[in-house]
N, C-alpha and C positions, 0 to 999 in steps of 0.2 A: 334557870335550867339546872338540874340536877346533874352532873358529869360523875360516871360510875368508873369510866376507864379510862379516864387520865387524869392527869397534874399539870397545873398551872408551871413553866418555867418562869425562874429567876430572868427578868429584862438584864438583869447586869452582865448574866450570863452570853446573849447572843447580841450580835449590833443588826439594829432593825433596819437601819439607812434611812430613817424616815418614812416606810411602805406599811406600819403597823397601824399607825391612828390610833393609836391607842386600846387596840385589839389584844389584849392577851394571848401570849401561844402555850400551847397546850399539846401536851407530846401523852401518845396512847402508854401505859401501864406496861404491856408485854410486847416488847419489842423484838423480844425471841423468835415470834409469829411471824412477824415481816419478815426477818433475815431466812427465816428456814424456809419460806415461798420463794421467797427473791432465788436466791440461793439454788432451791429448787428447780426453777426457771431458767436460770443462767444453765447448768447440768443437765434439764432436757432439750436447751438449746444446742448446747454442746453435742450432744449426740447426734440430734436429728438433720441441724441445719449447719451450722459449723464452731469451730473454737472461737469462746468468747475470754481469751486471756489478755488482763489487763482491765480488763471493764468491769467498773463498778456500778453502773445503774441509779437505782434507788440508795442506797446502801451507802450514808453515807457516817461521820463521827464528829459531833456526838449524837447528832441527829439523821433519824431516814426519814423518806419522802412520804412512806404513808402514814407513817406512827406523826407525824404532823400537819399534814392535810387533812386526814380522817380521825383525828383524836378521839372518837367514841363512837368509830366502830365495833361492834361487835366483836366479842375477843374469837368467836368460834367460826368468823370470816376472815379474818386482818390476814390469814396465812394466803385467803384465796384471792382478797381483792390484790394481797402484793405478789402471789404471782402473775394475774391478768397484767398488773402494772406495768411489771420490769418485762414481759411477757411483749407488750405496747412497746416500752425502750428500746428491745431489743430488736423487735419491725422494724421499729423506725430507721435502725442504723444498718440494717440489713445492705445497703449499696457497700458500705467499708467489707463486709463480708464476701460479696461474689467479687470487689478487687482483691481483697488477699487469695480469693482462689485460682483466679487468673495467672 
């Protein structure tokens, strides 16, 4: 397979814990895309449904959640699949949200 939008990481660089088998990880090329979706999402949560301070989501350093699950995605999607994502994370934790409004 030909990979146009990402790079192979350095193994040295991350500890696999034994969960890789020898799988290569491979991190997407623009990672700017993620974080301005994420980002994005966290902001129209904020507005509509409640504050999301302190919550990091996908968003993580040195690596995020899509730019390494989806390593070749589409560069001119990656902003939309990581807002539906964090989008998803942020559903999910939705119970912590109507206790802090309580």
């Amino acid at each position: 397979m030909e990979f146009k939008y990402s790079q192979e990481i350095n193994p040295s660089f991350y500890e696999a814990f034994g969960l890789d088998e020898g799988i290569p990880l491979r991190i997407h090329k623009d990672r700017q895309l993620e974080v301005r979706g994420a980002l994005r999402a966290q902001r129209d949560w904020t507005k509509h449904v409640c504050n999301v301070d302190g919550y990091k989501g996908g968003l993580g350093d040195p690596f995020t959640f899509i730019c390494v699950t989806v390593p070749e995605c589409l560069p001119e999607r990656l902003e939309l699949v990581s807002y539906a994502n964090e989008f998803a994370f942020l559903y999910d934790g939705i119970s912590s949200c109507i206790k802090a409004e309580q």
